[in-house]
Legacy VTK file of the C-alpha trace (Angstrom):
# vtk DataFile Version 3.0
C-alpha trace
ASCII
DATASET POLYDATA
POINTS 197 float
53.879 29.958 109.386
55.048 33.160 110.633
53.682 33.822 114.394
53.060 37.549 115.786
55.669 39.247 117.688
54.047 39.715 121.162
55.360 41.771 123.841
55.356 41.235 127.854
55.734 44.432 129.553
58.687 45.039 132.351
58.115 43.133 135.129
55.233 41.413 133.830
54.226 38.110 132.348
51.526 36.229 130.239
50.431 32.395 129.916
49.595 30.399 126.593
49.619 27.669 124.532
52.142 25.727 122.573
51.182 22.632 120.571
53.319 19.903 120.170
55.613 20.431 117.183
55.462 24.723 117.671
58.221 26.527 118.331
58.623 28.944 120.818
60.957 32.402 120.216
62.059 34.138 123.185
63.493 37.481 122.538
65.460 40.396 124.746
64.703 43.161 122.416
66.796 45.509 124.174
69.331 43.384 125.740
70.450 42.244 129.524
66.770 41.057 130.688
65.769 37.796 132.163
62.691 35.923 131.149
61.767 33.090 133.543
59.881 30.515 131.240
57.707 27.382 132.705
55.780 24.638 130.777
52.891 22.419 131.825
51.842 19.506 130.260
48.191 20.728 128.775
46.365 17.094 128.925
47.822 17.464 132.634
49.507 20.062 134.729
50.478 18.111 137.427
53.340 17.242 134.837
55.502 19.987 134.922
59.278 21.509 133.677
61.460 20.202 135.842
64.999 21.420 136.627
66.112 18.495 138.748
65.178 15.829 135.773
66.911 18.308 132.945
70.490 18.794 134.420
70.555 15.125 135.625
69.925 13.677 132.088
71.931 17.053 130.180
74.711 16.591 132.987
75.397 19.893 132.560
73.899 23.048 134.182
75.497 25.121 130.976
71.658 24.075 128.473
71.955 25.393 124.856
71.023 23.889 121.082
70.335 20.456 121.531
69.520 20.023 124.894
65.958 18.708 126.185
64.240 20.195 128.629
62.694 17.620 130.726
58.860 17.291 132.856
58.836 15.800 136.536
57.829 12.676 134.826
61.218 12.629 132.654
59.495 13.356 129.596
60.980 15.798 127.287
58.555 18.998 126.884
60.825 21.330 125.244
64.049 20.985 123.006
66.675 24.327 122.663
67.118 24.406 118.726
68.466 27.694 118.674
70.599 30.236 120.892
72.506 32.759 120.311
73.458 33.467 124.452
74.510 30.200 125.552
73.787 31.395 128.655
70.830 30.682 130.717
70.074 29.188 134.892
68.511 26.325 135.616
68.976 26.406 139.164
68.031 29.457 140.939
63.613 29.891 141.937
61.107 32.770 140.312
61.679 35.790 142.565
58.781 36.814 144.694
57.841 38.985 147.471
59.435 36.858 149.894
62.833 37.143 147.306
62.814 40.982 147.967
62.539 40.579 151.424
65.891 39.078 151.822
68.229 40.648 148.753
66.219 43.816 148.617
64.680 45.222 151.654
65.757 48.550 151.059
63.874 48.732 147.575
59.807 48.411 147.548
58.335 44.917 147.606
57.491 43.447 144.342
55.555 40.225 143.665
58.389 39.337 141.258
58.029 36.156 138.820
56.271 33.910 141.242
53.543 36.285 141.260
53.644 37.058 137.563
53.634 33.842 136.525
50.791 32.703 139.311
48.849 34.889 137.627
49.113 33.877 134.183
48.806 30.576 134.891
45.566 30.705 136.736
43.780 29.981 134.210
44.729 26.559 133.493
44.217 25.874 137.049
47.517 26.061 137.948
48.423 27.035 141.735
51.226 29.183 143.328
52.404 25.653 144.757
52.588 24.202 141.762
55.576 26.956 140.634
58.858 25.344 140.578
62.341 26.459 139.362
61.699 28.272 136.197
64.030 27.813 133.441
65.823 31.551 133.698
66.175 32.724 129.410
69.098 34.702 129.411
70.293 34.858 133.156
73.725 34.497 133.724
74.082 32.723 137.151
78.318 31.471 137.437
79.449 28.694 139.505
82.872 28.996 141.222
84.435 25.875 140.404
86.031 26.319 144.243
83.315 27.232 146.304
80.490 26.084 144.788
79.240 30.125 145.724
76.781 31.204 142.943
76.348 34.881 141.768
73.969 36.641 139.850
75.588 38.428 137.540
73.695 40.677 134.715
72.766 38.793 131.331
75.355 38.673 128.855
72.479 38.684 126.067
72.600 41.664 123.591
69.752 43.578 122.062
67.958 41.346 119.647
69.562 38.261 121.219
66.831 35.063 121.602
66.327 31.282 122.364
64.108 29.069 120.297
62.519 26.005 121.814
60.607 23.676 119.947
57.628 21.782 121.896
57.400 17.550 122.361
54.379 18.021 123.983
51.393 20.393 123.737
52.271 22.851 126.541
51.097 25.583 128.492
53.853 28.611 129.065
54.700 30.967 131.689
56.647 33.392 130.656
57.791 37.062 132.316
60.332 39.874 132.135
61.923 39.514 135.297
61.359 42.137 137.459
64.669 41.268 139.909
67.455 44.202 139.578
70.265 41.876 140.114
69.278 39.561 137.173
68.685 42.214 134.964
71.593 45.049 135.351
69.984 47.131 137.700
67.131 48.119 135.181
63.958 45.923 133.997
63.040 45.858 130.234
60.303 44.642 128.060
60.403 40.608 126.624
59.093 39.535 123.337
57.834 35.959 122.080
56.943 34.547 118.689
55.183 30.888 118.467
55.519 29.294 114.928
54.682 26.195 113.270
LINES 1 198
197 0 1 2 3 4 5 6 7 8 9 10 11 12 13 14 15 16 17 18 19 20 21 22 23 24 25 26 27 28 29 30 31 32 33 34 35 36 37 38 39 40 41 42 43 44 45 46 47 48 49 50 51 52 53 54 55 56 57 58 59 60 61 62 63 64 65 66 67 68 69 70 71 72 73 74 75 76 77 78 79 80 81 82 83 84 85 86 87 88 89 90 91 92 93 94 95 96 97 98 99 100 101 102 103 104 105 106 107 108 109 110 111 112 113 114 115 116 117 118 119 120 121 122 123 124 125 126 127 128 129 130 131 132 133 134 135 136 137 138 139 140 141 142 143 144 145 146 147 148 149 150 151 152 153 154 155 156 157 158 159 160 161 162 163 164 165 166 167 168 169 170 171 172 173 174 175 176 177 178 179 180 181 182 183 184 185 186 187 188 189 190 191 192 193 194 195 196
């Protein structure tokens, strides 16, 4: 089955469904633009993605095709079965107000992902304390192998560039265009999403 392209608008986001066995395709259509992407167990959303539980059983913070992405209850929700970035974070939190505050209090206050995604997830009956590390499509977030420093650097994905993830569970998604300048190049773009299956 061949799903509908749908489109979240810059600095925006949307929640919905994703059965067990679907795949979801996440797409920069225009290239160098973040989409931070969460997943809730539907039967259950205290069970939720969980980036502690998905780089301790990967070891590796470096997730591409093959690689499970695991719930706070170590069961796998999603599975990466196509990328063509290789790049994506696992570590760093959904930028909110509070995130703008302290990298950007020279530029207007934006709600960010934590906001966006709060929203969409509402529905479900899903709270803004119940919004942990997101798993960051496309950011590209270097370790120095030294320091330990991080940086956020701006996505080496190109226009048309996307991740597919196929679901072990049925799911409910988060998913936004990031509205954070660093993560994105200094400009914020439209994301698109397909489910199939």
């Amino acid at each position: 089955m061949t799903g509908t392209t749908h489109e979240i608008a810059p600095r925006s986001g949307a929640g919905f469904t994703l059965n067990a066995g679907q795949t979801l395709t996440v797409i920069d259509p225009k290239g160098v633009q973040v989409a931070d992407l969460l997943a809730y167990n539907a039967a259950d959303v205290g069970e939720v993605l969980s980036s502690g539980r998905t780089l301790d059983y990967a070891e590796t913070i470096r997730l591409t095709t093959g690689h499970k992405l695991y719930s706070n209850r170590s069961n796998v929700m999603l599975e990466i079965v196509e990328d063509t970035v290789g790049r994506h974070d696992f570590l760093l939190t959904p930028c909110s107000y509070a995130t703008f505050d302290h990298f950007y209090p020279d530029l207007p206050r934006h709600r960010g992902c934590f906001g966006n995604l709060a929203e969409a997830l509402a529905p479900w009956g899903v709270t803004e304390d119940m919004i942990p590390v997101a798993f960051n499509c496309f950011m590209n977030v270097p370790v120095d192998g030294a320091t330990g420093r991080l940086e956020v650097l701006p996505p080496v994905s190109r226009a048309g560039d996307r991740i597919v993830l196929r679901a072990a569970m049925d799911l409910v998604i988060g998913l936004t265009a990031c509205s954070a300048p660093a993560s994105n190049g200094g400009s914020f773009k439209p994301i698109h999403y397909r489910v199939e299956g």
